[in-house]
Structures are given as structure tokens and as C-alpha cells.
N, C-alpha and C positions, 0 to 999 in steps of 0.2 A: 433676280432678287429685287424688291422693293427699295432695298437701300443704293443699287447703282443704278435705280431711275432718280435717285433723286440727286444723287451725284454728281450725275451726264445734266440734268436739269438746271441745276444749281450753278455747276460751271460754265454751262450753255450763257445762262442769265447775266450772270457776272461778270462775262469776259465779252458780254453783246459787243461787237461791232466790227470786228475783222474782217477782214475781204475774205472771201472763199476759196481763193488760191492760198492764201496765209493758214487757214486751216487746215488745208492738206499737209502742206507743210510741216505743222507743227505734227500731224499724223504720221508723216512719213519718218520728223527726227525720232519718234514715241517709241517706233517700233524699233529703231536702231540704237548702238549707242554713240555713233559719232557721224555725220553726214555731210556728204561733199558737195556743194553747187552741182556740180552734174549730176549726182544722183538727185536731189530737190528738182531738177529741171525735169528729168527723164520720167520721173513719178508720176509730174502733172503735163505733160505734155498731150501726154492723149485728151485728158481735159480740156485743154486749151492749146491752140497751136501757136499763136503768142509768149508761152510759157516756156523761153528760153530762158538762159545763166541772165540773161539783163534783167527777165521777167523777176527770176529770182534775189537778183541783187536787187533788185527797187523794191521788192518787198521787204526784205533782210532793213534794207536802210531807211525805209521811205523815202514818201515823194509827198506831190498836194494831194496828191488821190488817195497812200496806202501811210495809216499808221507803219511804222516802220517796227519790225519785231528784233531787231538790235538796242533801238534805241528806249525802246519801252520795255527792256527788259524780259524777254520772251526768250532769247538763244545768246547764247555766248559763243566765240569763237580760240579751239585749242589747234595747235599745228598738228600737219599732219607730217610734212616735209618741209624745207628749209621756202620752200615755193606753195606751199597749198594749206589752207586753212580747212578744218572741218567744223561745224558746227553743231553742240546740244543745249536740249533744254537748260534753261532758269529753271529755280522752281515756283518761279511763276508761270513760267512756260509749261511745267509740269502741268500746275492745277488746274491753267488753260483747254491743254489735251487730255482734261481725265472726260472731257463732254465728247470725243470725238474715239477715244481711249478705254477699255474700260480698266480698272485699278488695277486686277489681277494679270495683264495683259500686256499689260506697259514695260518696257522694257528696261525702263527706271526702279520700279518695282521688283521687277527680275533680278537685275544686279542688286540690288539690295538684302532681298530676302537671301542670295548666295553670300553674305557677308554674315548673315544671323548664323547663317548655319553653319558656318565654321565655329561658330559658338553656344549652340542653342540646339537642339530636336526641332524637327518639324513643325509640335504640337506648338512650341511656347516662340519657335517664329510667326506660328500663326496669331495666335493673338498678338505679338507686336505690330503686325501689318496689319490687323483687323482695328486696333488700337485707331492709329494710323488713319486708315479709311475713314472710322467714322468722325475723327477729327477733322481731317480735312471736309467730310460731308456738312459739319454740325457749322463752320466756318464760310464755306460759300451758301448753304441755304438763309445762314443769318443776313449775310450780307446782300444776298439775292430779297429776302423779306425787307430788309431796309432799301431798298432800290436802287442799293452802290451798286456803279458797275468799278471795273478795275480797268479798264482799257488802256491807261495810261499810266497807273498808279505801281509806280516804283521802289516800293520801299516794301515788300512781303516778308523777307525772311522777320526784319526788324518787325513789323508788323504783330506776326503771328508769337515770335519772341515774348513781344510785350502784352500782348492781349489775350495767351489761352495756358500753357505753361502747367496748370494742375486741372484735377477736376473740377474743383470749385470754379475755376475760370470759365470753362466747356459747362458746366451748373449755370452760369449766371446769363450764358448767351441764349442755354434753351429757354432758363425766365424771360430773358427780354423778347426771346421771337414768341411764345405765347402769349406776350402782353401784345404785339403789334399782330399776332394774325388775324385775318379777316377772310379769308376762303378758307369751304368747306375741305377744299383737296390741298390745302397748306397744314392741316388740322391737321390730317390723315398721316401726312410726312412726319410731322411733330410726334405723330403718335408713336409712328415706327421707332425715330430716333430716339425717343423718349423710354422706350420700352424696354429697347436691346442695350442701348452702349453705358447704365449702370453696370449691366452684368458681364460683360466684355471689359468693362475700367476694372471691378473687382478682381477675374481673375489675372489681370494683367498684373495686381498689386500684390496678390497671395503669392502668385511665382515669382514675382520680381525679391521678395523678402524684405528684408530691413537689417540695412548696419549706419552705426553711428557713422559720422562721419573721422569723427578721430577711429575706431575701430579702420576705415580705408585705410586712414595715413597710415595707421601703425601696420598695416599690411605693407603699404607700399614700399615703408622705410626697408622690416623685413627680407625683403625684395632685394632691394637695392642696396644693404648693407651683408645681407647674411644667404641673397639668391635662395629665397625659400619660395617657394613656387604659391600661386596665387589660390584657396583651395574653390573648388567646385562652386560653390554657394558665394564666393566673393564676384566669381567670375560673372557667375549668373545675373550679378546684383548690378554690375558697373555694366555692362550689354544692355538691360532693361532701361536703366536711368540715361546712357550716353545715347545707343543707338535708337532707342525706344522716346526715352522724352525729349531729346534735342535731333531728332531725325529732321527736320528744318535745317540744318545744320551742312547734314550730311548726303542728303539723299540726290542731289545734282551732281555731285561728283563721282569722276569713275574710277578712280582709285579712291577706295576709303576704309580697308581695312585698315587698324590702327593697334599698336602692341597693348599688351596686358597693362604692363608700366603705364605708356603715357594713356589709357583708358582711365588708368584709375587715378593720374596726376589731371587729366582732362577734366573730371570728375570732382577733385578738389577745389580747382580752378570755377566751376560751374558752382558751387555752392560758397566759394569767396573763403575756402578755409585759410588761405594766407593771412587774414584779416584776424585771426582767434588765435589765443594766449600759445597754443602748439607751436606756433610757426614763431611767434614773433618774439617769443624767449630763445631762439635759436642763434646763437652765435654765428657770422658771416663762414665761417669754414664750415661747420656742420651743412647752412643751406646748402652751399657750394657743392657740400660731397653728397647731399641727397637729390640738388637737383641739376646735375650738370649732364647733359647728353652723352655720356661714358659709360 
């Protein structure tokens, strides 16, 4: 498809300057979800005969020779054993490996899309990860046409947080990369992205539905005072907005499913409802007994 050449493209541009052993790397954590020095060693070894655990540790940390992908944000490291670390993507690391990776493939993507669908059909997983894709596309090709690279640049989640968040946001980046393009095959990309991800944002927005946001609380309270279960369409609604629009959030982590409750107390939080006359007429016992982890 037209849209994962420009993706591999995009990220290729972006992330220019990696060693080629560091690549594999990131290919190798893609396909897994947690990776051991020995296995990163054993992957690339045929590649290079050089490419023992030192090989892989000087890359993990840097040296003078290798951006280090620990410290620039590429891999984090979770225990495996009281003695052994394992290592996955950032989700910078992610966007890294979507040029080497292709999105549907990734094994990032895989656990994730398994988390919709304990909540969602097939059909309306798909558009949250098609959502997704072209987001993340519309984000490195901008930054690819302005001639950022990201090599070093550590601040993504916050990054992406602050800069794309609605459509109008992802509206304002394809104006600005049609003001700045100047190749014919830059055009071409523009065209694609330009053409498909209105129609992907719409249906993303007809299934996701609409509640106020006092309409959650008063679900939640519900909940929490009287155990009335969340109905279908609420359900629908807190999944689209939590795991759909704050997916930045959540998609590096490998435990992330999250209850109905703190979904939809997540979801207050994301929209600042503590802040409005609902909460803040609430007497200190009331909060207590609506939001205490019991």
C-alpha cells in the first residue's frame, strides 16, 4: 500500500543516523515483546562477527562511535530475573522501527490491537489502528518535509501530546507541509494522505459516538455507588477516546489493559473534569467515597 511506503520513508528520514547494527536491533526488539542481550547478540551475529553482548551493550549505551539507544531514548530496560534485564521499545523506538517494521507487523501493534479487542469487534479495532497509522504517517512525513531529524530528540510522547491531539491539529500539519512542499513525489504522498485519513478520522468519530462529559461522571458515580454496570455505548466511547486518542500514552507498555472504572475516571482526568462545578461542589467524604481505590 502507498501509505506504508511512506511511513518506512518517513521514519527512514527522521530517524537518519543510526548505526546498522542499531537497526537490527531495534528490528529484532519489533518483533518480540521483551529482548535479552543474548538474543540482540545472537540475531546480529551472523551479520557481524564483532556483534557480541559488548557489541550490544556499546550500542544500548553508547560510545564516541554509536549514538547510544538507552540514552536517546530508543529502549528501556524491565527485569526479567532478580540478575537479567530485558529490553523494549520507547515509543520513539517504536516510530524508529516502523522504517524497518511495517505497522501491521510490529509486534507492538499486535499487543495492542489484543487489548481493543477485549473491547471492541474487529471492524472498529480497525479503524483505531488505521486511525493510528495514519497519525503517526502524517507526523514523521511533516517532520521529514521540515528536515527535523530526531536522532537525539527526547521528549516524543510530550511532543506528540502537545502538537496533534484532534483533527484540527493533523488539519494544520497537512497545511503546513503543502505550504513547504517542493517535489513532484512529495505532492504524490500529500495526495494520498490527504485523500484517505478525512474518511478514516470520520468513521473513527461516528463509532466512537458522543457523551458529555458530566453524562461519564454520572456513569461512573453509578458505578461506584449503586455497581450498575457500564452500558455498551459508554464502553465504546471511553476505549475510542482513552485507547484511541491518548494511544501515545499507552502503546509501549506491555501490560495495559485497564478497568471500565479507572477507563472512564482516566478519561475525566484527560479532560480536567475535576476542574468544573461537578467535582468541586463535592464535599471531602463524597470525593473520598467516589474516588478511593475500594
Amino acid at each position: 500500500m502507498p501509505i506504508d511506503d511512506i511511513l518506512k520513508k518517513s521514519s527512514l528520514e527522521v530517524f537518519h543516523g543510526l548505526e546498522a547494527g542499531q537497526l537490527r536491533m531495534l528490528k529484532t526488539i519489533s518483533k518480540n515483546s521483551s529482548v535479552t542481550i543474548k538474543l540482540l547478540a545472537h540475531d546480529n551475529l551472523h551479520r557481524c562477527a564483532s556483534f557480541d553482548r559488548w557489541g550490544v551493550k556499546k550500542r544500548l549505551e553508547g560510545t564516541n562511535h554509536f549514538v547510544g539507544l538507552m540514552p536517546n531514548d530508543y529502549v528501556f530496560t524491565v527485569p526479567k530475573n532478580k540478575k537479567q534485564k530485558q529490553y523494549r521499545l520507547t515509543l520513539k523506538g517504536f516510530l524508529a522501527s516502523l522504517g524497518y517494521v511495517s505497522f501491521e507487523k510490529h509486534n507492538l501493534v499486535k499487543q495492542y490491537k489484543a487489548i481493543l479487542l477485549k473491547f471492541l469487534s474487529e471492524s472498529e479495532s480497525k479503524i483505531i489502528l488505521d486511525c493510528i497509522k495514519y497519525e503517526i504517517t502524517i507526523l514523521l512525513f511533516y517532520n521529514m518535509i521540515l528536515g527535523v531529524n530526531w536522532l537525539k530528540f527526547k521528549f516524543t510522547q510530550k511532543h506528540i501530546a502537545k502538537n496533534r491531539t484532534t483533527e484540527s491539529g493533523l488539519s494544520h500539519m497537512l497545511k503546513e507541509i503543502d505550504e513547504y512542499v517542493v517535489h513532484d513525489y512529495h505532492k504524490r504522498d500529500l495526495q494520498i494522505i490527504s485523500s484517505k485519513f478525512p474518511k478514516i478520522f470520520m468513521k473513527y468519530l461516528i463509532i466512537r459516538g458522543y457523551f458529555s462529559d458530566k453524562r461519564v461522571f454520572n456513569m461512573y458515580k453509578k458505578w461506584k455507588l449503586q455497581r450498575k454496570p457500564f452500558t455498551v455505548e459508554m464502553k465504546k466511547f471511553l476505549v475510542f477516546n482513552i485507547y484511541g486518542d491518548l494511544w501515545y500514552n499507552f502503546i509501549q507498555h506491555e501490560k495495559i489493559t485497564i478497568s471500565m472504572p479507572d477507563l472512564s475516571w482516566t478519561y475525566l482526568e484527560y479532560v480536567e473534569f475535576d476542574k468544573k462545578p461537578d467535582i468541586l461542589k463535592m464535599t471531602k467524604s463524597e470525593y473520598e467515597t467516589l474516588f478511593s481505590k475500594k
